[in-house]
N, CA, C and O of each residue as an XYZ file, in Angstrom:
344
protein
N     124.342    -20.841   -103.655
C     125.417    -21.168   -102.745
C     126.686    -20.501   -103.271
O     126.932    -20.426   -104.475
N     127.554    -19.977   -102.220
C     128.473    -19.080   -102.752
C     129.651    -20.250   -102.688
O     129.675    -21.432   -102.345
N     130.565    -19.339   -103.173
C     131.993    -20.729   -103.547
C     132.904    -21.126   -102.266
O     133.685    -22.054   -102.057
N     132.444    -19.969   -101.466
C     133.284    -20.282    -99.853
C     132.607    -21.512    -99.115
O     133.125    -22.465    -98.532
N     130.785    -21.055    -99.414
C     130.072    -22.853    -98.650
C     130.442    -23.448    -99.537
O     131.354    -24.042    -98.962
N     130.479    -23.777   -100.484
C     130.320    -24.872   -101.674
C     131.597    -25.627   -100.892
O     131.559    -26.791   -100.493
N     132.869    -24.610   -100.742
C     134.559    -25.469   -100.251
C     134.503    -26.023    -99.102
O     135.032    -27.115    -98.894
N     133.610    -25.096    -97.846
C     132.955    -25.801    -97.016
C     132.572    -27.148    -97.018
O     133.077    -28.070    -96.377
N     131.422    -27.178    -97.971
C     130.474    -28.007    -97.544
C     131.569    -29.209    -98.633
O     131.745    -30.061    -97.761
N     132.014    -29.527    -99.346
C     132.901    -30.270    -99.910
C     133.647    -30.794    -98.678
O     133.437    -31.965    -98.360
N     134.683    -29.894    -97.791
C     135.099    -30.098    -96.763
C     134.947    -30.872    -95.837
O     135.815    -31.601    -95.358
N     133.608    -30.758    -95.443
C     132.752    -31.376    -94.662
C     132.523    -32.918    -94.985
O     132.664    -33.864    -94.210
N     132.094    -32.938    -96.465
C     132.073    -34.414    -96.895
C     132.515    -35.039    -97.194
O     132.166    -36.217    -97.133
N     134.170    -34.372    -97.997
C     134.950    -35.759    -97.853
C     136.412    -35.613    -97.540
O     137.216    -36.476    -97.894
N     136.910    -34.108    -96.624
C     137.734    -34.331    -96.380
C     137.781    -34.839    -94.466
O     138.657    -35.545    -93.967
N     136.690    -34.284    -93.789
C     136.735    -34.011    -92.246
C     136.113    -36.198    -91.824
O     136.275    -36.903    -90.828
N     135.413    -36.471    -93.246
C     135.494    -38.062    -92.932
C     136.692    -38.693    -92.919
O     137.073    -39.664    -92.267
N     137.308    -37.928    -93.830
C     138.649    -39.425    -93.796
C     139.770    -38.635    -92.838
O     140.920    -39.072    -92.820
N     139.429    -37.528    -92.084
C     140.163    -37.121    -90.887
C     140.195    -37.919    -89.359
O     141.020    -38.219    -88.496
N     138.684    -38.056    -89.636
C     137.775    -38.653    -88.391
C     138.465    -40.393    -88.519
O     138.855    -41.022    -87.535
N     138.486    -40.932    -89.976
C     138.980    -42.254    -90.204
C     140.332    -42.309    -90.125
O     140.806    -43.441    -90.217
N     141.137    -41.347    -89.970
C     142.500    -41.752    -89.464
C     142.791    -41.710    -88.202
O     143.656    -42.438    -87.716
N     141.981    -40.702    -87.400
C     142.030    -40.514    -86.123
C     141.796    -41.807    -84.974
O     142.483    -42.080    -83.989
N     140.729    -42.387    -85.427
C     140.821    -43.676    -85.438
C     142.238    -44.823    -85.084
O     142.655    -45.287    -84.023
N     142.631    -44.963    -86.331
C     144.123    -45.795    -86.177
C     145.072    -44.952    -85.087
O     145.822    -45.553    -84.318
N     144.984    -43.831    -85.101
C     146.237    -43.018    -84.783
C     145.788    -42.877    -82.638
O     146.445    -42.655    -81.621
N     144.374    -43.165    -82.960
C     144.223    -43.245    -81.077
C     144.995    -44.500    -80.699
O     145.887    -44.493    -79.850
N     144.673    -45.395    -81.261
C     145.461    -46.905    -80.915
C     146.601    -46.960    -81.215
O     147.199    -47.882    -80.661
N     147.442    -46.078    -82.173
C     148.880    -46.326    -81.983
C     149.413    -45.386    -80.422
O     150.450    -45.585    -79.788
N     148.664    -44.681    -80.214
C     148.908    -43.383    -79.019
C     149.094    -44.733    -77.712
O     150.000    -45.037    -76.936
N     147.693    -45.280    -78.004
C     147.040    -46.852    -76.424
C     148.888    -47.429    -76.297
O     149.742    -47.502    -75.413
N     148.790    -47.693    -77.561
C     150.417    -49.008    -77.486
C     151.260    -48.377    -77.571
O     152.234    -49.116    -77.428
N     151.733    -46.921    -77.799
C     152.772    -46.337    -77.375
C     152.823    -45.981    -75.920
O     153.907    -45.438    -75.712
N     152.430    -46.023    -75.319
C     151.951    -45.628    -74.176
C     151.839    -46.979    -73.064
O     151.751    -46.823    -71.846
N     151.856    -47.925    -73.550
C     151.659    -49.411    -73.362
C     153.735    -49.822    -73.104
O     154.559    -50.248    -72.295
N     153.645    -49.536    -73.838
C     155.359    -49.578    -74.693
C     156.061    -48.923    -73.552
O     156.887    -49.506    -72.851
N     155.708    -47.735    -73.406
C     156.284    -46.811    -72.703
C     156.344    -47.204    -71.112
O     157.348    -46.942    -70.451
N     155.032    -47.945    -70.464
C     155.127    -48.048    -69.197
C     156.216    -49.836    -68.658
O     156.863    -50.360    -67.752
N     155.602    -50.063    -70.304
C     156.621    -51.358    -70.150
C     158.309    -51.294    -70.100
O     159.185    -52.074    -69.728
N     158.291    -50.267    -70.537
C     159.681    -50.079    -70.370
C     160.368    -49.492    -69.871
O     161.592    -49.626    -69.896
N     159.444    -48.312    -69.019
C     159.765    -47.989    -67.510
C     159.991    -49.495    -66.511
O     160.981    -49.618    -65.789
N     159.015    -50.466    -66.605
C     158.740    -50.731    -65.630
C     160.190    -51.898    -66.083
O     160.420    -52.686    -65.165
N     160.966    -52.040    -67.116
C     161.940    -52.720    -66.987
C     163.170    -51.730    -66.724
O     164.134    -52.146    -66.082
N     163.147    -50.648    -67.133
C     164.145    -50.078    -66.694
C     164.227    -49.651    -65.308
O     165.267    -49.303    -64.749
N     163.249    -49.691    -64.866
C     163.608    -49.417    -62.945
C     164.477    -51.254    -62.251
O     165.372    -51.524    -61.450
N     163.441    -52.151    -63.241
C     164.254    -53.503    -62.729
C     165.587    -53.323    -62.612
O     166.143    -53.216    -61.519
N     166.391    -53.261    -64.115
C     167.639    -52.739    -64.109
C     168.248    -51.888    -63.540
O     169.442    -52.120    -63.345
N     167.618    -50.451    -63.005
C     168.319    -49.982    -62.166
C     168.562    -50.536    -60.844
O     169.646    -50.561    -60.262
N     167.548    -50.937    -60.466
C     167.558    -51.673    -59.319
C     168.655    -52.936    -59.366
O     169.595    -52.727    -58.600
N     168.744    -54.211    -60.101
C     170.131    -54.837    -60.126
C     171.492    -54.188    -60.238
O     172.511    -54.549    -59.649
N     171.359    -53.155    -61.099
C     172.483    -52.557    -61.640
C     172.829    -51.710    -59.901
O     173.999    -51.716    -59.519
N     171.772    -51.063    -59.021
C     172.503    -50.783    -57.374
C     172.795    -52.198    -56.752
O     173.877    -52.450    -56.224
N     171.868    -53.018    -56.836
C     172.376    -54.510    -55.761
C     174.104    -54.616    -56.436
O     174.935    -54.336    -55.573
N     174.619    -54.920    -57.617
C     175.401    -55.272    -57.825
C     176.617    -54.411    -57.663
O     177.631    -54.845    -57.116
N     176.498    -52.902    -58.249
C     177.387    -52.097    -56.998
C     177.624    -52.168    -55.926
O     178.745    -52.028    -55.436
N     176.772    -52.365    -55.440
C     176.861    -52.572    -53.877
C     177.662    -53.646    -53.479
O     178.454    -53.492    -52.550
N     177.536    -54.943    -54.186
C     177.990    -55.792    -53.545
C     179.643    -55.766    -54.387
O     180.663    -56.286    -53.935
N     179.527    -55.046    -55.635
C     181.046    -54.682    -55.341
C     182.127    -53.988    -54.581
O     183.346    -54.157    -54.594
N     181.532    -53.344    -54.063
C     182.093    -52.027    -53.500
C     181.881    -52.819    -51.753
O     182.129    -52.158    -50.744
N     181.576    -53.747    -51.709
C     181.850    -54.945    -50.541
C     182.645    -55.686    -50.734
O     183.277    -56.128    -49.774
N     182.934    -56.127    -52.078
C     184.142    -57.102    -52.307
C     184.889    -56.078    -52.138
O     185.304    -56.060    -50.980
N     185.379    -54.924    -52.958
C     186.564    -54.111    -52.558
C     186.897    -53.395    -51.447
O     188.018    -52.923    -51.258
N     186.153    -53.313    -50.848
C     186.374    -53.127    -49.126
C     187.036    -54.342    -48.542
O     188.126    -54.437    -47.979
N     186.299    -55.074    -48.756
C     187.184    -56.409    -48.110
C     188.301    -56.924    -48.748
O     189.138    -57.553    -48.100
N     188.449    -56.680    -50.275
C     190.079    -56.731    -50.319
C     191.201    -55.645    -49.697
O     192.367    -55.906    -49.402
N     190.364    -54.073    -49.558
C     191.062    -53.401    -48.450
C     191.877    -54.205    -47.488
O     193.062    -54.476    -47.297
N     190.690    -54.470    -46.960
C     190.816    -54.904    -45.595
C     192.352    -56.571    -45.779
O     193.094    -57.153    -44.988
N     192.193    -56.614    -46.610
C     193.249    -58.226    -46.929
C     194.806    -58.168    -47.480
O     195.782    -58.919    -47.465
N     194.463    -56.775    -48.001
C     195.752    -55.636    -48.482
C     196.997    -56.212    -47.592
O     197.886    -57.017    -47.868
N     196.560    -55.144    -45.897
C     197.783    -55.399    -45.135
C     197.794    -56.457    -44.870
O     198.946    -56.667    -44.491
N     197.240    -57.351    -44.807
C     197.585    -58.959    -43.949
C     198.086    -59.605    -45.198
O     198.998    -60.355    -44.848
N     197.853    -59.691    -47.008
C     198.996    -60.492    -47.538
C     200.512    -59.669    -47.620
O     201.526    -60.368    -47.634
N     200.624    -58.378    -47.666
C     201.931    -57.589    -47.341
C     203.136    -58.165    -46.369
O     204.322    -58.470    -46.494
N     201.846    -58.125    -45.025
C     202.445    -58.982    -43.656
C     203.185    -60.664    -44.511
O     204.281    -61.221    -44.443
N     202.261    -60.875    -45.039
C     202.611    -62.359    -45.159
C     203.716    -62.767    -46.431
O     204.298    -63.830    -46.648
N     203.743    -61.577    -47.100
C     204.583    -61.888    -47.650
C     205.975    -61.382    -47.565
O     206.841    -61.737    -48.364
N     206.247    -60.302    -46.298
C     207.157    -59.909    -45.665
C     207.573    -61.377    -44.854
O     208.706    -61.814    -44.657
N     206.724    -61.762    -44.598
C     207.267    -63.150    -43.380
C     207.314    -64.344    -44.275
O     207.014    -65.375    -43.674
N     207.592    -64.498    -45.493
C     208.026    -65.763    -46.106
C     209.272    -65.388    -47.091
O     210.078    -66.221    -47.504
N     209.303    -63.526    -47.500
C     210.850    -63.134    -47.598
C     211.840    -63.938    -46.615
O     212.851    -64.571    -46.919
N     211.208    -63.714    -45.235
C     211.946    -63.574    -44.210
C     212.930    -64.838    -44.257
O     214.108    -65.071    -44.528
N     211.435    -65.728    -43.714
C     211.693    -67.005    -43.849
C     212.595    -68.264    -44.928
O     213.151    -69.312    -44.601
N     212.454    -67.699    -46.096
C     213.063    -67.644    -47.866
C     214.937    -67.342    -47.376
O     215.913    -68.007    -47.722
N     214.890    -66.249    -46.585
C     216.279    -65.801    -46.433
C     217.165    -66.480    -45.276
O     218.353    -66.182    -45.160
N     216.561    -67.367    -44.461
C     216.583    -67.095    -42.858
C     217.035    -69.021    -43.688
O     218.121    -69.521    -43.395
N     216.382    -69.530    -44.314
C     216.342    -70.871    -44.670
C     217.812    -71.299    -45.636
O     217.966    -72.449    -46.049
């Protein structure tokens, strides 16, 4: 046997076993990373999703304080008034 099989065949027996025996652990950390991963898609779409409802419903409150703008202006032009008139 020449010294290239000999490194071979050494190779073969005890380094490509304890390759095969890590490969092992390292498929199941891949399963639960991957596990991990959809779990936390599937919370981060939740959050996006509250995080639009709640824009939304701000950007409804501030429309409608728009909208309330001119009518306390009005009202507080008409209790100047009234303030002066008294």
């Amino acid at each position: 046997m020449g010294m290239i099989e000999e490194g071979r065949q050494l190779f073969q027996d005890f380094v490509a076993p304890e390759i095969r025996a890590i490969e092992t652990p390292l498929d199941a950390l891949e399963k639960q990373v991957a596990s991990l991963d959809a779990k936390t898609d599937k919370r981060a779409d939740r959050l996006e999703s509250k995080i639009d409802r709640n824009q939304t419903q701000l950007m409804d409150t501030l429309h409608r304080m728009e909208n309330y703008t001119p009518v306390l202006e009005r009202l507080a032009r008409l209790e100047s008034k009234v303030q002066n008139a008294a």
